[in-house]
N, C-alpha and C positions, 0 to 999 in steps of 0.2 A: 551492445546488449547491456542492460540494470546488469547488474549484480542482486539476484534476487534475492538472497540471506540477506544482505545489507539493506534492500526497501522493505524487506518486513519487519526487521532490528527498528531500523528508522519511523517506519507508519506504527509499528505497534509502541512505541516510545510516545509520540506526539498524540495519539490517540488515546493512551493514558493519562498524559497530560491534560486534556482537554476535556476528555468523559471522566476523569476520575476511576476508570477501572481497567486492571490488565487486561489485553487480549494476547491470544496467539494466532498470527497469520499464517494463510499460507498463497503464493501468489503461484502468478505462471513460471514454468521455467524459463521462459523464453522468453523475454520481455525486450524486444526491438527499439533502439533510440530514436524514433521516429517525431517530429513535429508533429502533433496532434490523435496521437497515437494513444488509444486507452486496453487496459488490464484490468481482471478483477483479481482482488485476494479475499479470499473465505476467513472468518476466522468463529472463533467462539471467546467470548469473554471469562472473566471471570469469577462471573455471575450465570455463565453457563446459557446466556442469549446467544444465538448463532447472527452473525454481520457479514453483509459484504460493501466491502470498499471496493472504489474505483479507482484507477492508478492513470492520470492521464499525462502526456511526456507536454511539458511547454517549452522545454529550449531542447534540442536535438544536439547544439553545439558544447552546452556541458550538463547535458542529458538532467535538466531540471525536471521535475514532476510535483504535480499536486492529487490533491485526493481529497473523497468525500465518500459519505456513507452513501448506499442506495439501496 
């Protein structure tokens, strides 16, 4: 299992990074380390635009994951 507090600490960090504005996520609680395995997390900015990311798993073996809006 993610550590869910921790991928949304981590996607909402890089996503401010990258858009230039805070968000607050909130993802599944159950997020399976699974190879090829995808999640969404909701969040709103804050700029108060509602987003949802993707949380997809690319290494199962040290539970790597990437992410993009959709």
């Amino acid at each position: 299992m993610l550590d869910t507090g921790a991928v949304e600490d981590d996607v909402a960090a890089q996503f401010e990074e990258i858009e230039g504005v805070a968000i607050e996520l909130t993802c599944d609680d159950e997020m399976q380390v699974e190879q090829g395995a995808d999640y969404e997390c909701t969040g709103t900015t804050a700029d108060g635009e509602e987003i949802t990311l993707r949380i997809v798993i690319t290494d199962e073996t040290d539970a790597s994951y990437t992410w993009e809006e959709v």
